[in-house]
Every structure is written in C-alpha cells, then in structure tokens.
Residue frames relative to the residue before (quaternion, step in Angstrom):
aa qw qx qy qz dx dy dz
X 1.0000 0.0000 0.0000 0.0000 0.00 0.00 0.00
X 0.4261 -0.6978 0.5294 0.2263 3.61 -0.98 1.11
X 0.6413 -0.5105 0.3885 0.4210 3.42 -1.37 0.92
X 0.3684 0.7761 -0.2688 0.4354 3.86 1.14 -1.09
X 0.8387 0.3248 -0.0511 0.4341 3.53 0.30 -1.81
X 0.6544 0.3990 -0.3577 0.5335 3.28 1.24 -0.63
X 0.4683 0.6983 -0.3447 0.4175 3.59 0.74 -0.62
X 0.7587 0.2484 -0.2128 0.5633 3.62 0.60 -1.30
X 0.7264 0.3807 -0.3690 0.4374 3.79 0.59 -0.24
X 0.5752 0.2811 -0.4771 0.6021 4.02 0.79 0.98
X 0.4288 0.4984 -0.5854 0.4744 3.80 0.63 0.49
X 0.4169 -0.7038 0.5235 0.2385 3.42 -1.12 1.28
X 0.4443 -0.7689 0.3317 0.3184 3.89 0.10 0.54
X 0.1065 -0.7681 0.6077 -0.1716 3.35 -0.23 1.23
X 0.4250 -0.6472 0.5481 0.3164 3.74 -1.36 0.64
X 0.2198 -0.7722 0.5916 0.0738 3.34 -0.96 0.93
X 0.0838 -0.7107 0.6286 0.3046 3.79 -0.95 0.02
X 0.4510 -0.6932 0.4115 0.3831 3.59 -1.17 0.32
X 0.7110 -0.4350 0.2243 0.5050 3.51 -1.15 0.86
X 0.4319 -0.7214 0.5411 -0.0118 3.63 -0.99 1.51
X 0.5317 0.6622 -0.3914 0.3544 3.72 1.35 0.59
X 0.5591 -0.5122 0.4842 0.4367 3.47 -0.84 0.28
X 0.4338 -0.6218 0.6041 0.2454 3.52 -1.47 0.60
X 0.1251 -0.7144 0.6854 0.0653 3.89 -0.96 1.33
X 0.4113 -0.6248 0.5558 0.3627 3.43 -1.56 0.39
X 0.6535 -0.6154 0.4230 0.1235 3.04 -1.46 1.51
X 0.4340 0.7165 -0.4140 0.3561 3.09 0.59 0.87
X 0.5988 -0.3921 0.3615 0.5975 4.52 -0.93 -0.04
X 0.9937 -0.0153 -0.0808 0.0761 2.79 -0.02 -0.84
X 0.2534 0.5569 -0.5574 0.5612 2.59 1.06 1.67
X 0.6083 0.4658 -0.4238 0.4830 3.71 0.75 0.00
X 0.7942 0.3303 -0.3526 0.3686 3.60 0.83 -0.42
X 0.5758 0.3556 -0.5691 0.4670 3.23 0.60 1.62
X 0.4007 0.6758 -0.4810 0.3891 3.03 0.71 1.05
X 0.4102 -0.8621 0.1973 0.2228 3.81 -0.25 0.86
X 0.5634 -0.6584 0.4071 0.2885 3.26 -1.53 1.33
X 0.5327 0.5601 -0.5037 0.3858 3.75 0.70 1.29
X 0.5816 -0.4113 0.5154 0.4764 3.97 -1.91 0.15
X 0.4408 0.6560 -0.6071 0.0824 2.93 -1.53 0.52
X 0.6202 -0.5801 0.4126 0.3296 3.80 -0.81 -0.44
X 0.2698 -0.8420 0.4661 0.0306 3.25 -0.99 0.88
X 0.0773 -0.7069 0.6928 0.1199 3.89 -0.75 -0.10
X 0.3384 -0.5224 0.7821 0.0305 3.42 -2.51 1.21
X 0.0414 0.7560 -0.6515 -0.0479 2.51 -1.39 0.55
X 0.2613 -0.6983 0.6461 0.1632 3.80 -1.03 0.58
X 0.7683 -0.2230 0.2472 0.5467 3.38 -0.17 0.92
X 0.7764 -0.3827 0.1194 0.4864 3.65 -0.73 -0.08
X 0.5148 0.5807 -0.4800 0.4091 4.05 1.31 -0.06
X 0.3074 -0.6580 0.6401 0.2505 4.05 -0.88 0.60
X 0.1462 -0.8073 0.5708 -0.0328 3.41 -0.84 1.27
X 0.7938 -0.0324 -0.0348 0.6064 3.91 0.81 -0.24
X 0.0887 -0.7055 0.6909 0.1303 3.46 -1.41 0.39
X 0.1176 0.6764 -0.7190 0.1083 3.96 -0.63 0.83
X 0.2815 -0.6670 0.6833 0.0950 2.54 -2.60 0.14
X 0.4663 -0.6279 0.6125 0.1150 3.08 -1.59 0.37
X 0.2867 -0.8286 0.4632 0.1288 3.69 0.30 1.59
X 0.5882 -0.4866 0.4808 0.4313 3.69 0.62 -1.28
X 0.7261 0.4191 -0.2778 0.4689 3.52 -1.02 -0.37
X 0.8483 -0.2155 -0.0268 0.4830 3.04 0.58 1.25
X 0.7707 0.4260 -0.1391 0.4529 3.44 1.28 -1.31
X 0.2408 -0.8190 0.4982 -0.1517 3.60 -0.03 1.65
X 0.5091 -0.7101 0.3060 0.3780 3.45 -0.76 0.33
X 0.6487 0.4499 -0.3757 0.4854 3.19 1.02 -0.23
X 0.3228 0.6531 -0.5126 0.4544 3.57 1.25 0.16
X 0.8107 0.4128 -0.1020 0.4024 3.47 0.08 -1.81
X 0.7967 0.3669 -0.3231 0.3552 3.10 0.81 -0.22
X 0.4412 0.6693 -0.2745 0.5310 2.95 1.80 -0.18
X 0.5042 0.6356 -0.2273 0.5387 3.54 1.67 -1.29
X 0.7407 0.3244 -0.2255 0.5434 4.26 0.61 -1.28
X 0.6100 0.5150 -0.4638 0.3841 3.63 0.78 -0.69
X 0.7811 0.3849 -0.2972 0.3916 3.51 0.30 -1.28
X 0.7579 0.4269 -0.1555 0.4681 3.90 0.99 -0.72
X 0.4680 -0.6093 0.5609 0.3086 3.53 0.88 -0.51
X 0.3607 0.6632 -0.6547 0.0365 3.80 0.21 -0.47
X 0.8718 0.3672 -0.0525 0.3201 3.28 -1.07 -0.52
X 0.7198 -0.3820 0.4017 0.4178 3.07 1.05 0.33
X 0.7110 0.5719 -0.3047 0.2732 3.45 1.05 -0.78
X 0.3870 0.6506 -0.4888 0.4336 3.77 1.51 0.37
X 0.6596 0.3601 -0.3874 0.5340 3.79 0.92 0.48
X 0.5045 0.6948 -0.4376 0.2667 4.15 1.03 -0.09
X 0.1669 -0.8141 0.5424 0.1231 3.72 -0.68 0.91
X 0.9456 0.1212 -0.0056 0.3017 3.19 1.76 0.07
X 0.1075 -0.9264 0.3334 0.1379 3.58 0.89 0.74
X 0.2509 -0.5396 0.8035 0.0172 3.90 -1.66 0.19
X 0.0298 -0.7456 0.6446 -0.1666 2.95 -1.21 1.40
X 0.1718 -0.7685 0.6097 -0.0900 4.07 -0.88 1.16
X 0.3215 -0.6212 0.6621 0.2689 3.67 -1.01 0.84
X 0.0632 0.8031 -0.5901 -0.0540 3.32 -1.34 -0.02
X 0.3156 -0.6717 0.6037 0.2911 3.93 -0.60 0.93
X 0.8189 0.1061 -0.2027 0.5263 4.18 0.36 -0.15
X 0.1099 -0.7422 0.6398 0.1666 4.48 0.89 1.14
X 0.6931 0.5626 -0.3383 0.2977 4.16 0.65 -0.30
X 0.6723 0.3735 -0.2425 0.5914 3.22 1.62 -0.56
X 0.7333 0.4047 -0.4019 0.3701 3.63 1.20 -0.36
X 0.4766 0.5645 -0.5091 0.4416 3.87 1.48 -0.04
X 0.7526 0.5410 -0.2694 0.2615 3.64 0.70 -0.61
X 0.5907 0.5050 -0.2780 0.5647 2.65 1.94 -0.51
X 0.3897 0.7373 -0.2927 0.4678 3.66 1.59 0.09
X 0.7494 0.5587 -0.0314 0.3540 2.77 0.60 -1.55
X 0.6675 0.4813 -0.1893 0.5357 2.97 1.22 -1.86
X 0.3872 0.8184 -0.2937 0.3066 3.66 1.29 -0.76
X 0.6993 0.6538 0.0041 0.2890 2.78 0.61 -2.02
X 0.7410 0.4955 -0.0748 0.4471 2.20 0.26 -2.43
X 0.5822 0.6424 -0.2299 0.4422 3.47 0.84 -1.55
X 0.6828 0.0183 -0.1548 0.7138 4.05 0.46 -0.76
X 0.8555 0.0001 -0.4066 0.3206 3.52 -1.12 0.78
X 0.7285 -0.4543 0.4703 0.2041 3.38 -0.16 1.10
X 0.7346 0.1748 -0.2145 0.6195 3.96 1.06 0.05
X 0.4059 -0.6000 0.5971 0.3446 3.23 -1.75 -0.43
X 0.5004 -0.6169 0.3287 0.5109 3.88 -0.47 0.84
X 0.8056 -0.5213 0.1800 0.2164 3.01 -1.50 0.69
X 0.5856 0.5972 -0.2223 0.5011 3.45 1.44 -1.13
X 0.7865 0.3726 -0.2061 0.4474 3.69 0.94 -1.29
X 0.4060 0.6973 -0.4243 0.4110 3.79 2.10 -0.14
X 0.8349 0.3661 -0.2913 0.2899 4.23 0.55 -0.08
C-alpha cells in the first residue's frame, strides 16, 4: 500500500468537492498567471484527471509547482493538457481530501498520484 493510500484511509471521511477552477492550458504561459500562494492543484489529460498536488508554502506556491511538472515532467505530468488551481490555508489536508474524493467515485486514485 502507497504512503498516498494510507494517508486517505486515516483521513476522517468528509465530503469533498473537486477543485472548482476553470481548466488553463498547461503551458508557460498560462502558468504564469497562476498564483504566488499554497494551495492545491489538478492535471488534466484532455478530459481524464491525472494528478492532484500542492504547494505547502515556504517558498513553494502554485505556480512554483506547476511550473516545477511543466518544465520536468514529474508526475507523469509531461502528458498534461491542462491544470485547475485552489488556495488553501492546509494544500495537505485539502489534496487528501481530493484524493480520498476520487478514490471514493472511481474505485482508484488518478493515475499520476497511483505510484
């Protein structure tokens, strides 16, 4: 079991909506108008959600991180066409509650956040 999986199964279970942002193309520059705050992010492949992460603070911001998958691929993310982006006062308790989300209506975690 992936650190990921335990994570979402001590998360007390709580309804979650998924992030509630428009979808930008994954691209520079459309990432730099994405904001210099923590919060939580979403990929997308065309219309399939492939990763949810976050941006904790102390330097690391969402457009950091996403700027971080665009230029490296991490995650899987050298195939995203598209991204969604949430503030968050705790981006660790709300990816998990993401996650658990997920998991919760399809029976997996998306594919990028599955290793």
């Amino acid at each position: 079991m992936t650190r990921a999986a335990r994570n979402l199964r001590a998360l007390p279970y709580t309804w979650s909506v998924p992030i509630a942002s428009p979808r930008y193309a994954f691209n520079a520059t459309m990432i730099a108008g994405a904001p210099p705050d923590p919060g939580v992010f979403a990929l997308w492949e065309n219309e399939e959600l492939i990763y949810y992460g976050r941006a904790l603070g102390n330097g690391a911001t969402i457009q950091s991180r996403l700027r971080e998958h665009l230029e490296t691929g991490a995650h899987g993310a050298s195939s995203a066409t598209h991204y969604g982006w949430e503030i968050a006062a705790n981006p660790r308790l709300r990816e998990l509650e993401l996650l658990r989300e997920f998991e919760r209506s399809h029976g997996r975690l998306p594919r990028c956040n599955s290793g």
